[in-house]
MMTF fields as JSON, N, C-alpha, C and O atoms, coordinates in Angstrom:
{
  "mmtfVersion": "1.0.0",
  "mmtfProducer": "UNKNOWN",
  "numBonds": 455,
  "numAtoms": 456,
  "numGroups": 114,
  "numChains": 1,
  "numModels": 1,
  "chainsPerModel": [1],
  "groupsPerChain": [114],
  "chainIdList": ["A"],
  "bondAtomList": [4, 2, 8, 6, 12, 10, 16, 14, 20, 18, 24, 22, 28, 26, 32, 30, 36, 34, 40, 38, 44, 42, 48, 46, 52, 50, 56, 54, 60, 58, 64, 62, 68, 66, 72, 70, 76, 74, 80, 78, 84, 82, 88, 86, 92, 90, 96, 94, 100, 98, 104, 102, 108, 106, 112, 110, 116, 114, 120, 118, 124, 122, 128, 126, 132, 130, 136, 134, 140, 138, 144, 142, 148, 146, 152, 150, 156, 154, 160, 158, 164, 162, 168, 166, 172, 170, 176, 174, 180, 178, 184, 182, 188, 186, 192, 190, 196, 194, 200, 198, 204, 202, 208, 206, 212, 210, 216, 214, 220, 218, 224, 222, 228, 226, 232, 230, 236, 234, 240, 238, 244, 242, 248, 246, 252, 250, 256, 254, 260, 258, 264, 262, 268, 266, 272, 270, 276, 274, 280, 278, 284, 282, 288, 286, 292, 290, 296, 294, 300, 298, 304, 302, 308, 306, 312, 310, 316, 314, 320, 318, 324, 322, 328, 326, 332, 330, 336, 334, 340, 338, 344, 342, 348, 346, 352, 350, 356, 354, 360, 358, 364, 362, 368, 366, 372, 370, 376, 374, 380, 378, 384, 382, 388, 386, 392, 390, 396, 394, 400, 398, 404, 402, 408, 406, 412, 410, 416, 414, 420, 418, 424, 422, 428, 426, 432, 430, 436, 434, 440, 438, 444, 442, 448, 446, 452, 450],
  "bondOrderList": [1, 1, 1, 1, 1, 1, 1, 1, 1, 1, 1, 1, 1, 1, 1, 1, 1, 1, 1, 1, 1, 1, 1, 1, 1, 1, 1, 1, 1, 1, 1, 1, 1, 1, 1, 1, 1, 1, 1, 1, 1, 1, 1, 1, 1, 1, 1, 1, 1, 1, 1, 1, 1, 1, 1, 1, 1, 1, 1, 1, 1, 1, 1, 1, 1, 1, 1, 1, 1, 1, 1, 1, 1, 1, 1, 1, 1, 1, 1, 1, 1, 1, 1, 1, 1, 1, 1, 1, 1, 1, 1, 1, 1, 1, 1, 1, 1, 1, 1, 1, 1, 1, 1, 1, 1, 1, 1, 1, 1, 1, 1, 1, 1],
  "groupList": [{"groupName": "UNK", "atomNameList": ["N", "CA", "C", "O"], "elementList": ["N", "C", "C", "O"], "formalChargeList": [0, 0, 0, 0], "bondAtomList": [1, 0, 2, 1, 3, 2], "bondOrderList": [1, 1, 2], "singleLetterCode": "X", "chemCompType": "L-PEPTIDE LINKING"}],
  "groupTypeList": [0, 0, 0, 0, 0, 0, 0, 0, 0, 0, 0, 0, 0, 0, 0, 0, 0, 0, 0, 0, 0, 0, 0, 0, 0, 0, 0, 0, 0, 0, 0, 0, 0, 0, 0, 0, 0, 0, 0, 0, 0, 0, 0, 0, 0, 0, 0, 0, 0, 0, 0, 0, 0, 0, 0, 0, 0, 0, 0, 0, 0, 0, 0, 0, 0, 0, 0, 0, 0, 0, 0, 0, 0, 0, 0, 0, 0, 0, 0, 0, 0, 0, 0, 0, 0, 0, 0, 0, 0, 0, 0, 0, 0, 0, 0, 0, 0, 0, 0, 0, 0, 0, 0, 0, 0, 0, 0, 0, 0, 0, 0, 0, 0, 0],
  "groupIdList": [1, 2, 3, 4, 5, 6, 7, 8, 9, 10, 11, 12, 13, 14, 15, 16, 17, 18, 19, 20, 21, 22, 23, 24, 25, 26, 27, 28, 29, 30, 31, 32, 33, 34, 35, 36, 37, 38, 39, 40, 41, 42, 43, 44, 45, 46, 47, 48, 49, 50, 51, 52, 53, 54, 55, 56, 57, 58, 59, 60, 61, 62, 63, 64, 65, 66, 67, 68, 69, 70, 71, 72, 73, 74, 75, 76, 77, 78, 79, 80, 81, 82, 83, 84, 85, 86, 87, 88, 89, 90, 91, 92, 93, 94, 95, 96, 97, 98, 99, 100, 101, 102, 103, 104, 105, 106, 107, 108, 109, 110, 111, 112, 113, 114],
  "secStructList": [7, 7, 7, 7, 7, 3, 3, 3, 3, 6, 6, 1, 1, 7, 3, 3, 3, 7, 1, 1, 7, 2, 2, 2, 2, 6, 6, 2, 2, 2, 0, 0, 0, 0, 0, 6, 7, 7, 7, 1, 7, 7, 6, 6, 7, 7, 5, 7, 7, 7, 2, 2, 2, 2, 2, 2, 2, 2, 2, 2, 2, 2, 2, 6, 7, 7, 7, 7, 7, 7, 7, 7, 1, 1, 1, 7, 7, 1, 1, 6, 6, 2, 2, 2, 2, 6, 1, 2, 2, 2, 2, 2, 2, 2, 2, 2, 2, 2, 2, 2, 2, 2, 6, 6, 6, 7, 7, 3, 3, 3, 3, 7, 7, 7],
  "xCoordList": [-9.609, -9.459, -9.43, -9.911, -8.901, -8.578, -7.723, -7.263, -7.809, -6.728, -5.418, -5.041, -4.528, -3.117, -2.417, -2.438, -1.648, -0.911, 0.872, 1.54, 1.017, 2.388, 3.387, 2.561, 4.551, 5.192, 6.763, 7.064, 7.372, 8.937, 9.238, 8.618, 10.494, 11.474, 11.949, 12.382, 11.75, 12.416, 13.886, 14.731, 14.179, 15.817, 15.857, 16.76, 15.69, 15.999, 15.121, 13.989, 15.737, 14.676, 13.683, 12.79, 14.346, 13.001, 12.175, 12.104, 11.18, 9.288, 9.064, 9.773, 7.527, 6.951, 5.707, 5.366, 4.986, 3.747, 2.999, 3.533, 1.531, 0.021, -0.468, -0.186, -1.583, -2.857, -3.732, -3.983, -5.028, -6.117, -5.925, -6.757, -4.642, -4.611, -5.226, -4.688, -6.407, -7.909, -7.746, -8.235, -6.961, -6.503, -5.647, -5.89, -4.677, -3.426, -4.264, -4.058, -4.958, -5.862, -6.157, -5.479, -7.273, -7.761, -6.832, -7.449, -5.882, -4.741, -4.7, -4.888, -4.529, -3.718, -4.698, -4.411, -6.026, -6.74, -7.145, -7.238, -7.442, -7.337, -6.478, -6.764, -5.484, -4.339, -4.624, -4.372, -5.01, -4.867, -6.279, -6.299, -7.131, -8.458, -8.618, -8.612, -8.737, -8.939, -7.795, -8.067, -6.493, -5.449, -5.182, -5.047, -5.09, -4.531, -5.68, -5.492, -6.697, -7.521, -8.078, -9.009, -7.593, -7.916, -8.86, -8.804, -9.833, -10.945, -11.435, -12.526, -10.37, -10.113, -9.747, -9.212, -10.394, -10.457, -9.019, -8.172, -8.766, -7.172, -6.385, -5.292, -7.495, -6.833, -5.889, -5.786, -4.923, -3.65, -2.865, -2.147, -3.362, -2.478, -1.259, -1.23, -0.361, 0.904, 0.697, -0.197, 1.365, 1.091, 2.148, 2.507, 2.62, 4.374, 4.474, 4.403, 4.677, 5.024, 5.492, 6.312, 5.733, 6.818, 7.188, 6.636, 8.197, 8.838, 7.616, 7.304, 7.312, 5.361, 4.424, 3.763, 4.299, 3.163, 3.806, 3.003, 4.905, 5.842, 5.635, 5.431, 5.698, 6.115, 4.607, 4.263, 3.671, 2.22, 1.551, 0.632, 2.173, 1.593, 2.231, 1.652, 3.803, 4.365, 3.489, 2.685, 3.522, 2.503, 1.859, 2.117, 0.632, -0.449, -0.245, -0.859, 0.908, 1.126, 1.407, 0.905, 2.072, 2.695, 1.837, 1.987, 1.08, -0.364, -1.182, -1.988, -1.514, -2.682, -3.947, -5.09, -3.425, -4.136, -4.773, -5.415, -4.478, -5.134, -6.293, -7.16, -6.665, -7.829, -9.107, -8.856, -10.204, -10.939, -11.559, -11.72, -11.866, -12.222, -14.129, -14.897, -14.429, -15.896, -16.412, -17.567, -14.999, -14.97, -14.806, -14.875, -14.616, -14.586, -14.86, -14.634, -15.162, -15.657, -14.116, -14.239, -13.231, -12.524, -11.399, -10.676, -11.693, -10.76, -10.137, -8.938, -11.487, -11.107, -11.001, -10.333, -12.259, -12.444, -13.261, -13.775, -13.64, -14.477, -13.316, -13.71, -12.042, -10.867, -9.642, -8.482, -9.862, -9.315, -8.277, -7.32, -8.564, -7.851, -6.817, -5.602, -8.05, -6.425, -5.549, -4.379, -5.858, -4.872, -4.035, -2.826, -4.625, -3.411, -2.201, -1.011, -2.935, -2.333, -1.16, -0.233, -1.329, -0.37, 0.421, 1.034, 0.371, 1.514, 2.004, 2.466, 1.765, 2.164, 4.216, 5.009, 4.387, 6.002, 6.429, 7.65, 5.948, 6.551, 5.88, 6.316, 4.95, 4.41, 5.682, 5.989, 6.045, 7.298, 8.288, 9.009, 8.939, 10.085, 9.563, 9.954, 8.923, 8.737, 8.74, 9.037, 8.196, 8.151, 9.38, 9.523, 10.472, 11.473, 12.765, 13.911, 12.473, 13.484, 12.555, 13.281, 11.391, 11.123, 11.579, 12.208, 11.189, 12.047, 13.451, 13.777, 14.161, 15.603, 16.031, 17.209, 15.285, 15.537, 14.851, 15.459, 14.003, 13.925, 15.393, 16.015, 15.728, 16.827, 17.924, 18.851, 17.976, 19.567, 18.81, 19.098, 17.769, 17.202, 16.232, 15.895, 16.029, 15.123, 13.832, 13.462, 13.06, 11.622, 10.83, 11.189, 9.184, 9.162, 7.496, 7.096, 6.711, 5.633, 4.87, 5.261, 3.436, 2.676, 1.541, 1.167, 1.227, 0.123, -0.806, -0.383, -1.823, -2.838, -3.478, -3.144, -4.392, -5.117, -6.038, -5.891, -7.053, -8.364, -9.492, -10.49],
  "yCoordList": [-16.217, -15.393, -13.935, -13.701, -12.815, -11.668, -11.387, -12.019, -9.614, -9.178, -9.033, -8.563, -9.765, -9.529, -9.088, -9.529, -8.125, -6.703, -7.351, -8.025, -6.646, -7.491, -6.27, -5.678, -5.665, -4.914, -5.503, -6.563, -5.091, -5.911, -5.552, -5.462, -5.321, -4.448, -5.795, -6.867, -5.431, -6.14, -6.486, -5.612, -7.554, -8.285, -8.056, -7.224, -8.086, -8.146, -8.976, -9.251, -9.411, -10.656, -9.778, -10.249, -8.155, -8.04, -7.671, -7.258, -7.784, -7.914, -7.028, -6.817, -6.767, -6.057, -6.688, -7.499, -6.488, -7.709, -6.722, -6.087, -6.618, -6.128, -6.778, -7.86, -6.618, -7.701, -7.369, -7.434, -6.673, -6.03, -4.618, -4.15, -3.773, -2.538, -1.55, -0.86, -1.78, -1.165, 0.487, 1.028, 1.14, 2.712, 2.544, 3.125, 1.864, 1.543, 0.877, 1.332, 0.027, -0.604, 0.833, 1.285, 1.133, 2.037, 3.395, 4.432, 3.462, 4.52, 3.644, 4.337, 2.568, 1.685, 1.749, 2.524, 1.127, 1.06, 2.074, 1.766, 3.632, 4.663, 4.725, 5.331, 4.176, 4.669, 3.587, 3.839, 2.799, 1.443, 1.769, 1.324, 2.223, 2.553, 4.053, 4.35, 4.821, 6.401, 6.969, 7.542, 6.853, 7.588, 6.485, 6.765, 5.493, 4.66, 3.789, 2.928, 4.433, 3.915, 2.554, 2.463, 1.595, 0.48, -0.417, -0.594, -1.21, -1.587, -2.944, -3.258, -3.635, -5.391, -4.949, -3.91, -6.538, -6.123, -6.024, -6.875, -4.98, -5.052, -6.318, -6.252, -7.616, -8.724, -9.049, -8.584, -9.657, -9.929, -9.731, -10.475, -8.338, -7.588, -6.572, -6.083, -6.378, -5.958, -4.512, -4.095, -3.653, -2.301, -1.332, -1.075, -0.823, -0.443, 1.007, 1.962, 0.936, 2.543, 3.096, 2.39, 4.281, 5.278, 6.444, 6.459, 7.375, 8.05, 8.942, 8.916, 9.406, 9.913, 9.791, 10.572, 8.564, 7.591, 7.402, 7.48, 7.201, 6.637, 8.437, 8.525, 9.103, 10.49, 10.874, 11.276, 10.686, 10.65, 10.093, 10.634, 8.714, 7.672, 8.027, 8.249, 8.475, 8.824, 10.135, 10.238, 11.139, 12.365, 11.912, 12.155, 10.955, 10.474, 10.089, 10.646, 8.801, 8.498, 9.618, 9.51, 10.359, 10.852, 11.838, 11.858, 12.527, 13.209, 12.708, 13.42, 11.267, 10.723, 10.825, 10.403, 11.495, 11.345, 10.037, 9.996, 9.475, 7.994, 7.971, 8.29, 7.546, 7.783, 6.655, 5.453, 7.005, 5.904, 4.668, 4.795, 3.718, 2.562, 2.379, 2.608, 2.12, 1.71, 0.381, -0.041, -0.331, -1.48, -2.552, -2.416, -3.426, -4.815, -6.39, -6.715, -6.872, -8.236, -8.641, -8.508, -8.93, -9.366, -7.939, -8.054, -6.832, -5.546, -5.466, -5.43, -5.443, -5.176, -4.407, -4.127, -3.346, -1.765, -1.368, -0.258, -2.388, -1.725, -1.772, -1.638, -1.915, -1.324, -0.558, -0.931, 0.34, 0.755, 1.905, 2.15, 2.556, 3.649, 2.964, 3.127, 1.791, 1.055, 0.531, 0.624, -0.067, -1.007, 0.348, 0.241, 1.43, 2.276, 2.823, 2.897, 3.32, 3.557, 2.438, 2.723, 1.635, 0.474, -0.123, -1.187, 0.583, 0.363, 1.608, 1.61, 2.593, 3.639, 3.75, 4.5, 2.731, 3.303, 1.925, 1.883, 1.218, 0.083, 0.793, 0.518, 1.621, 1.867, 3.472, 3.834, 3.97, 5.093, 4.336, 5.03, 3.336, 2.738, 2.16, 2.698, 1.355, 0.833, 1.86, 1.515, 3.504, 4.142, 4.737, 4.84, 5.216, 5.689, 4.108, 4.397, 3.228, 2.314, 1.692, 0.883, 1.784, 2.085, 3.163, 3.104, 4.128, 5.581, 5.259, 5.188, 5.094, 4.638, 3.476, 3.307, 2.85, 1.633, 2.285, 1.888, 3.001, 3.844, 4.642, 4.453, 5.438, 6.027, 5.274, 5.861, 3.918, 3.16, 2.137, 0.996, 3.123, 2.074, 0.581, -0.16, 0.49, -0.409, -0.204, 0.941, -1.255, -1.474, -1.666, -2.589, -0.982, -1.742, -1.479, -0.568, -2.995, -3.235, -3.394, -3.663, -3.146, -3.264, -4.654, -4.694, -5.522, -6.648, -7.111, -7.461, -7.133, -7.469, -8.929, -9.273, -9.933, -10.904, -10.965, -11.107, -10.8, -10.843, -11.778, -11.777],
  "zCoordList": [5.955, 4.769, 5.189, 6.298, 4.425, 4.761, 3.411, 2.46, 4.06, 3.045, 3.596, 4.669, 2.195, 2.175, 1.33, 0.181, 1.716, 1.301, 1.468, 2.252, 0.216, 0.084, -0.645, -1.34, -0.832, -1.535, -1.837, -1.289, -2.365, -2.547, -3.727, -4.787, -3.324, -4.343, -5.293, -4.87, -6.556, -7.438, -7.575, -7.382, -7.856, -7.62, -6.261, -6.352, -5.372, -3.85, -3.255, -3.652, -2.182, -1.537, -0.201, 0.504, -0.223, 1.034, 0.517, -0.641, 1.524, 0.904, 2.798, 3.782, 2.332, 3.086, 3.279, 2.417, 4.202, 4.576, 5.434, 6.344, 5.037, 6.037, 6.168, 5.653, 6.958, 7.024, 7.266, 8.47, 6.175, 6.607, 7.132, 7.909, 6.66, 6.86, 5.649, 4.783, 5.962, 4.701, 4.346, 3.354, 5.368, 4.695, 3.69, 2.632, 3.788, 3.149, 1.569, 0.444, 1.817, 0.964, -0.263, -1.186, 0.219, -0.577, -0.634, -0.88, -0.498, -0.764, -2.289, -3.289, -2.438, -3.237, -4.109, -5.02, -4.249, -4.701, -5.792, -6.98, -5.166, -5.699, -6.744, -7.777, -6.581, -7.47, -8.939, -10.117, -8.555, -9.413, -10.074, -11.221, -9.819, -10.532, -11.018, -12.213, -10.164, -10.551, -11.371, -12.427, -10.955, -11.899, -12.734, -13.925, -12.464, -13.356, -14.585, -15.444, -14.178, -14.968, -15.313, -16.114, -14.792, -14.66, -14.451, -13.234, -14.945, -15.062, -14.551, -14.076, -14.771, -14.104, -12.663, -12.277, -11.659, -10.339, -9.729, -10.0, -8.91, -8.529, -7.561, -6.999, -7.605, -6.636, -6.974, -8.109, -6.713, -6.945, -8.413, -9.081, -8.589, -9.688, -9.154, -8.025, -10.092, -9.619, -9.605, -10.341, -8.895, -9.172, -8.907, -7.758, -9.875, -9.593, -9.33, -10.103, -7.915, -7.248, -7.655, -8.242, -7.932, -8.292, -7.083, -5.983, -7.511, -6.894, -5.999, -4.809, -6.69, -6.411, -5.831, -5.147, -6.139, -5.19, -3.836, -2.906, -3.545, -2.465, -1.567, -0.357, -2.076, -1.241, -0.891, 0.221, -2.078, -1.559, -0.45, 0.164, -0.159, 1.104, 1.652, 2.715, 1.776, 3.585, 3.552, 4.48, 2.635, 3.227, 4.171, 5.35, 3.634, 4.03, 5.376, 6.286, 5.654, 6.484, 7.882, 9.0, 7.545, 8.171, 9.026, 10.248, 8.5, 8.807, 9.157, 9.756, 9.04, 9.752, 8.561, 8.733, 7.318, 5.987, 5.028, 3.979, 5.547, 4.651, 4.304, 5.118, 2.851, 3.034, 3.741, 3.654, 4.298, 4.44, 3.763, 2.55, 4.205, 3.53, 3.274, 4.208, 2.448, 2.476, 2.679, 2.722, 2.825, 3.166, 1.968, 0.746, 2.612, 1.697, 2.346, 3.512, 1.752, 2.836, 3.629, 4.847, 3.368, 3.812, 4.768, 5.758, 3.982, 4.364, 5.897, 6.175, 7.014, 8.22, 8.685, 9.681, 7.486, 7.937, 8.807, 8.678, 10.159, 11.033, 11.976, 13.134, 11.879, 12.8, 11.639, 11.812, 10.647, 10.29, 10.589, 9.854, 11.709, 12.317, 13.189, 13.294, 14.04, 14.417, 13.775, 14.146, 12.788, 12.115, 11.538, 11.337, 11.322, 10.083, 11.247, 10.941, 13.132, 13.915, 14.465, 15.223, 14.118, 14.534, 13.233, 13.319, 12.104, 11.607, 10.706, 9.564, 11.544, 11.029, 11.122, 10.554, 12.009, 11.981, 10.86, 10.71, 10.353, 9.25, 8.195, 7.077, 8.232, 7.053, 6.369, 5.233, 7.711, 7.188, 7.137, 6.422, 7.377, 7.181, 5.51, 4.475, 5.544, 4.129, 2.623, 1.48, 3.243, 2.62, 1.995, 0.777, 3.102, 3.449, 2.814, 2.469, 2.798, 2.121, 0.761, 0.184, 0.16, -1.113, -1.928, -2.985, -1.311, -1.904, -2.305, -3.49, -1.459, -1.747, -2.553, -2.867, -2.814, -3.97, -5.047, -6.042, -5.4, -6.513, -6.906, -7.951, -5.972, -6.063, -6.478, -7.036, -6.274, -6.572, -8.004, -8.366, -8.559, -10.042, -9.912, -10.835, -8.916, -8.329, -8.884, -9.146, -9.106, -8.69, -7.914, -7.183, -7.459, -5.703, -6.552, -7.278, -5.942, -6.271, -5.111, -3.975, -5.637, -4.029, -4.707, -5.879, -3.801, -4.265, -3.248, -2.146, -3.489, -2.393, -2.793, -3.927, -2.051, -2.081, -0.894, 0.319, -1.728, -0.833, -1.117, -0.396]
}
């Protein structure tokens, strides 16, 4: 058991896949509770990126900005720097071809199971 991180553009068959990347986690998390206000637990609820959010996480990414994890039983936040360092170049590609399916009217969702 672990966490799994999942994203994929609506009407299209590619998908995006993590595993226990707990910065990425609570980037997500944040969003789904603090701005978004949300009160039910975020396990395998849908959560629909926008143009915004997408330019926010490559920031993040891109800087080495993510935020930290406090953990979670399953998260895998006592290697969190590694895990965010080792997928920092799928995490700008995913960013960088989400962005662009926004742009051509697309949807792109992010989903976790933990």
């Amino acid at each position: 058991m672990g966490l799994d991180q999942y994203a994929y553009i609506r009407e299209n068959t590619k998908e995006f896949y993590w595993r226990k990347h707990s910065k990425l986690q609570m980037f997500m998390e944040n969003i789904w509770y603090q701005e978004q206000g949300n009160n039910e637990e975020f396990n395998c609820k849908d959560l629909v990126l926008t143009k915004e959010i997408l330019e926010r996480l490559l920031k993040c990414v891109e800087t080495n900005t993510l935020p930290e994890s406090k953990g979670g039983f399953f998260y895998g936040h006592q290697f969190q720097d590694e895990a965010a360092e080792e997928s920092r170049k799928a995490d700008i590609k995913f960013c960088k071809e989400a962005l662009q399916a926004i742009k051509d009217g697309k949807e792109v969702v992010y989903t976790c199971w933990y």
